[in-house]
N, C-alpha and C positions, 0 to 999 in steps of 0.2 A: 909280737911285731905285727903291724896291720898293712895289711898289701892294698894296697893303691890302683884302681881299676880306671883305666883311660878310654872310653870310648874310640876306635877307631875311623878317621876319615875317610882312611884307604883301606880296602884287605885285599893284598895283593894275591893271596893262597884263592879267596873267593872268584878275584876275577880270572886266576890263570885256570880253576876248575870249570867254571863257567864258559870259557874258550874252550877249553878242551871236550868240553859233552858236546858244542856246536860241532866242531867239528867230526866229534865223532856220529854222529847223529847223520850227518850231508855225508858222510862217506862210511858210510858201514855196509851197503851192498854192493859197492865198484868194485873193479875186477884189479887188478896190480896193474893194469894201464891206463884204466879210468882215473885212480888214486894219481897216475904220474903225471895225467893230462890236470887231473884238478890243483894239485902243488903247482907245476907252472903257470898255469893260470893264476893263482892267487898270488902267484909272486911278481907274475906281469902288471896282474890289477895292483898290488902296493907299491910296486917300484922295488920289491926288496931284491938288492944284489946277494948273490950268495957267497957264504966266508969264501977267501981266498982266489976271489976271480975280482 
């Protein structure tokens, strides 16, 4: 049986790694209040509501 190889348009595994080094990278020496102020901040800057509010 011959397996059939699809080039992909998306890699989703690629881009959610890719987010994840940036991030880790801009917060790898803040303190656990730096980390608090940088999360709301980047939730002000996207507009993202957080679950359940």
């Amino acid at each position: 049986m011959e397996t059939i190889k699809k080039e992909k348009q998306f890699d989703a595994v690629k881009m959610m790694r890719d987010i994840r080094n940036k991030i880790s990278a801009e917060t790898q020496n803040m303190t656990f209040e730096e980390l608090k102020a940088y999360i709301q901040q980047q939730l002000a800057d996207n507009q993202t509501k957080l679950i359940g509010r």
